[in-house]
C-alpha positions in Angstrom: 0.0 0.0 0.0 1.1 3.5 0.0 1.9 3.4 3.4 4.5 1.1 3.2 5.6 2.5 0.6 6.3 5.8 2.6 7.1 3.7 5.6 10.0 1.7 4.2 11.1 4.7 2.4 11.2 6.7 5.4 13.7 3.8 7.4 16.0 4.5 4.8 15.9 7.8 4.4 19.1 9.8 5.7 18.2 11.5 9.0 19.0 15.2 9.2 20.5 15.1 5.3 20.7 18.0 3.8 19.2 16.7 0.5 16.3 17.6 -1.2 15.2 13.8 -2.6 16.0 13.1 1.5 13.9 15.9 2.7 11.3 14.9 0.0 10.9 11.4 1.0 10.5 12.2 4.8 8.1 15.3 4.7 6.0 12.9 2.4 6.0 9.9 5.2 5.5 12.7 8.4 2.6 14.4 6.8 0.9 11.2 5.5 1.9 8.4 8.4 0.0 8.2 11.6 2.7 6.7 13.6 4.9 9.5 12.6 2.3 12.4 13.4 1.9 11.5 16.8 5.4 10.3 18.3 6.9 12.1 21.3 10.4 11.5 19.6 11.2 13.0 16.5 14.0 10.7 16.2 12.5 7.5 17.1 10.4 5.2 14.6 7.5 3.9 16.9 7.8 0.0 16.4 10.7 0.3 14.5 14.5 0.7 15.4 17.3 1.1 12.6 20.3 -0.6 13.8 22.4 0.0 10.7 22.6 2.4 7.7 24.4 2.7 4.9 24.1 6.5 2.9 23.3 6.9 -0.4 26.2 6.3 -2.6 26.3 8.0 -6.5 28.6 4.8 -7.4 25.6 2.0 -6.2 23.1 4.7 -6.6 21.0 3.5 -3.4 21.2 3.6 0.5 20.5 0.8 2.6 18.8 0.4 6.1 19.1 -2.7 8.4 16.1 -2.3 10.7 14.2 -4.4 13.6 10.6 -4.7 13.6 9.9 -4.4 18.2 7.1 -6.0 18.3 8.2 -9.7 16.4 12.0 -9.0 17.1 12.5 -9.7 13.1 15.5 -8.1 11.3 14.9 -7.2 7.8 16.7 -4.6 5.3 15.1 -1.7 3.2 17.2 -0.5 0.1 15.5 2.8 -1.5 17.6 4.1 -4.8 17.7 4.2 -8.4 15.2 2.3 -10.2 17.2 0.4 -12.5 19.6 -0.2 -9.3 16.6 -1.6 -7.3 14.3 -3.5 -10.1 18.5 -5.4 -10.7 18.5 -6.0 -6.9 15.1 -7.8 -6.6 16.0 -9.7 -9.6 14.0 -8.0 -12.5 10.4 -7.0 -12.5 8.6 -6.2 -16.1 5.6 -4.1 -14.5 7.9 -2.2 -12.5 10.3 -1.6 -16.0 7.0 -0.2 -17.8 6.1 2.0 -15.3 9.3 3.5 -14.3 9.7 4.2 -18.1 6.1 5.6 -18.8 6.7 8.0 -15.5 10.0 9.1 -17.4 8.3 9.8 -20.6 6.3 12.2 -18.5 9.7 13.9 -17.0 8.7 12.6 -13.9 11.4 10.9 -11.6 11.2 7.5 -10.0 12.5 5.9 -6.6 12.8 2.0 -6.2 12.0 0.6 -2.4 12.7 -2.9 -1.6 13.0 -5.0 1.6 14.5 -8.3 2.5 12.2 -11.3 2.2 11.5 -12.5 5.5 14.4 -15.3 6.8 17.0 -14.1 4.1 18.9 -10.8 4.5 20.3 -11.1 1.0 17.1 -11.5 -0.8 15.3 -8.5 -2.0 11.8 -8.1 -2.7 10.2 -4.8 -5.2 7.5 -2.9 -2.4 7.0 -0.4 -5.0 8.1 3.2 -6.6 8.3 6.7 -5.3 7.7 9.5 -8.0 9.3 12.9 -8.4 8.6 16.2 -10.2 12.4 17.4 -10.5 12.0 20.0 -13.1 14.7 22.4 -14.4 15.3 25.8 -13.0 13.1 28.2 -14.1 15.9 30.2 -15.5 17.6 27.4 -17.2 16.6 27.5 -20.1 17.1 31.3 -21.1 21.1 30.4 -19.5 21.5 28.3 -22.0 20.1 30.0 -24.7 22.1 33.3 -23.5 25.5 30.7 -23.2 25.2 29.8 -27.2 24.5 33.3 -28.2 28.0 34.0 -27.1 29.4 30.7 -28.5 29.2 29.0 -25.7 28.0 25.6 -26.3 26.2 23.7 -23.4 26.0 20.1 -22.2 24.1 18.9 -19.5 25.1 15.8 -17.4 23.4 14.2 -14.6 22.9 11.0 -13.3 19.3 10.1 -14.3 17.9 8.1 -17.1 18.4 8.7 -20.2 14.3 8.9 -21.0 14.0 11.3 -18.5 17.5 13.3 -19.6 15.7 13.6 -22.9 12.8 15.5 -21.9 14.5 17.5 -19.9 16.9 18.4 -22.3 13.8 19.0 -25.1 12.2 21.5 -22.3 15.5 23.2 -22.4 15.3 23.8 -25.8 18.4 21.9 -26.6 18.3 19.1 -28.6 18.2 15.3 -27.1 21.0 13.5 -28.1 21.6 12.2 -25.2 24.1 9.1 -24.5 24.7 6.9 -21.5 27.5 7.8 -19.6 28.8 3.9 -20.7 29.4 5.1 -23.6 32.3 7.4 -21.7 34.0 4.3 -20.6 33.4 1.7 -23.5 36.5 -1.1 -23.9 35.2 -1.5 -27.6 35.6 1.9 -29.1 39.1 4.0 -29.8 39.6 6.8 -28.0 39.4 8.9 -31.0 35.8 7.5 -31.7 34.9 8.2 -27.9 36.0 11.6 -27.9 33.9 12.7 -31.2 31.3 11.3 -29.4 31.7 13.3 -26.6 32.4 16.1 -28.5 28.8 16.2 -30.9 26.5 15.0 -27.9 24.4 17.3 -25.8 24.3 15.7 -22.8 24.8 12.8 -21.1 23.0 10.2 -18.6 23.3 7.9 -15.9 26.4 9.5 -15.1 28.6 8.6 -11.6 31.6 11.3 -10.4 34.2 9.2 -12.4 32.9 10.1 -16.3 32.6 14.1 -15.2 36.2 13.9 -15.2 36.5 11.7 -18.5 34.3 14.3 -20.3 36.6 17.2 -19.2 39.8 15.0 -20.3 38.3 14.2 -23.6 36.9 17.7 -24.6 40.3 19.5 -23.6 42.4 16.5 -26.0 40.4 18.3 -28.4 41.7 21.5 -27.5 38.3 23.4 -26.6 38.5 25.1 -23.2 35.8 23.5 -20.5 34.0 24.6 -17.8 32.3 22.7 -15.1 29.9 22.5 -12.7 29.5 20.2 -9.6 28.4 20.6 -5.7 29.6 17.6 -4.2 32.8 16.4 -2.9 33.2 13.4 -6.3 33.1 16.5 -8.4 36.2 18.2 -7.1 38.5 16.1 -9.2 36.6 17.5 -12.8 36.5 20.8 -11.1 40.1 21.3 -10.7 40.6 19.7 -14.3 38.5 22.1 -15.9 39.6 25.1 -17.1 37.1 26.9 -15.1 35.3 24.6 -12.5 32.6 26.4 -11.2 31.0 25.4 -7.4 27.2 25.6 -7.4 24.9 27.2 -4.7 25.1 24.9 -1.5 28.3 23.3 -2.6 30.8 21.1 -0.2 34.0 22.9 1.0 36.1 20.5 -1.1 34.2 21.3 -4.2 34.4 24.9 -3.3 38.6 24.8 -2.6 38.7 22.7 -6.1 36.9 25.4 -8.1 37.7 28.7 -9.9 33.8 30.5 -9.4 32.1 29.7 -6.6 28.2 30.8 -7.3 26.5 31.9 -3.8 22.8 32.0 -5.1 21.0 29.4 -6.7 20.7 28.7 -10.3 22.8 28.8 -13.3 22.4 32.0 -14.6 25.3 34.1 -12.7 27.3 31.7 -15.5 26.3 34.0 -18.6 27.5 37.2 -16.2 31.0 35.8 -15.8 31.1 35.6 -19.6 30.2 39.3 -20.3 32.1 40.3 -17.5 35.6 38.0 -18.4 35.1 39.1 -22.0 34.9 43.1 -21.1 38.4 42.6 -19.1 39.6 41.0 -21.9 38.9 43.3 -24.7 40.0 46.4 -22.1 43.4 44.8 -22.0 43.7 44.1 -25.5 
């Protein structure tokens, strides 16, 4: 039912995680939960006591909980993440596929819950999806529009399905040739072929830290100049390789000591400024 949905969810949900799909997930379960409405403990799960927790991780996409149920003394595991990452872990599931998918063409995110089946910690078993509206900034799209008026060209690179990258990218106004990030990384292709592919696609999906850095490295072989933006702590390394790395609103320190511009309000569009301004200092010395 829904309700487990948000329960299990919830167990595995980061406490006090300053992140928005965290924050998401647990609003949703406190306003809609019972049990959670009425406990005197904020911190405490009534019935319910998480022993062990593992965060979300952008390399396994998914964070796991290891809980016990008080009342029956029964251990059991929930693992919320990527729905491709959990439909794998419970061993494939076709209705789960189609809907994922048909909630993508719609631009609309998806979460994947599981738990152990009872008796077997190892053994996952598919309780159901979350959905999410993530949509672009409101001022995206005129950034990027203002970034290739001045010859900038712009590529957009996040770690969500491709589907969804594509409709994003189409509401963006750019155009959606979009690759999976595997394509960064594949054994089968020469490096020259890799880096013309990096070079004509718009975006990319599905990505983790690592092919941030690979896109950098192949666009600069090339001999363009690259900027980049990131806000975590895995991005530092493409940040410092970049000739501009550019630390977003809300970043991590180490992001922040790896990059050249460090934005301080949200969104994208303090970008085009740097331009105009960099390119006025520029043609003053010349």
């Amino acid at each position: 039912s829904k309700s487990d949905i948000l329960l299990y969810s919830y167990l595995a949900a980061e406490p006090g995680a300053n992140d928005p799909i965290e924050t998401a997930v647990r609003t949703a379960a406190e306003e809609d939960l019972e049990i959670l409405k009425s406990r005197p403990n904020k911190h405490e799960i009534p019935g319910y006591k998480v022993t062990g927790f593992v965060p979300f991780n952008p390399n396994t996409k998914m964070s796991n909980a290891t809980v016990i149920n008080n009342e029956t003394n029964e251990v059991f595991k929930v693992a919320k993440g990527a729905p491709q990452v959990i439909i794998k872990l419970v061993g494939g599931h076709d209705d789960a596929v189609h809907a994922v998918n048909s909630l993508a063409s719609r631009g609309l995110r998806a979460l994947g819950i599981a738990r152990s089946i009872p008796g077997d910690l190892e053994r996952y078993e598919l309780v159901g999806m979350i959905t999410l509206l993530d949509p672009p900034r409101p001022d995206s799209a005129e950034t990027i529009k203002r970034c290739n008026s001045y010859g900038v060209e712009v590529k957009m690179i996040t770690g969500d399905q491709l589907i969804i990258a594509k409709e994003v990218a189409h509401r963006l106004g750019m155009s959606r040739v979009i690759l999976d990030a595997g394509h960064l990384v594949d054994p089968t292709k020469s490096e020259e072929e890799v880096t013309e592919h990096c070079q004509r696609a718009d975006g990319f999906a599905q990505v983790i830290p690592e092919h941030k850095y690979r896109v950098v490295e192949l666009l600069q072989k090339k001999g363009l100049l690259v900027g980049m933006t990131g806000d975590g702590v895995n991005d530092a390394p493409a940040l410092k390789k970049a000739n501009v790395g550019i630390a977003v609103h809300g970043c991590t320190d180490a992001a922040r000591s790896a990059a050249d511009i460090v934005l301080l309000a949200p969104g994208l569009s303090t970008i085009v400024d740097g331009i105009t301004t960099s390119r006025a200092i520029f043609q003053r010395m010349r």
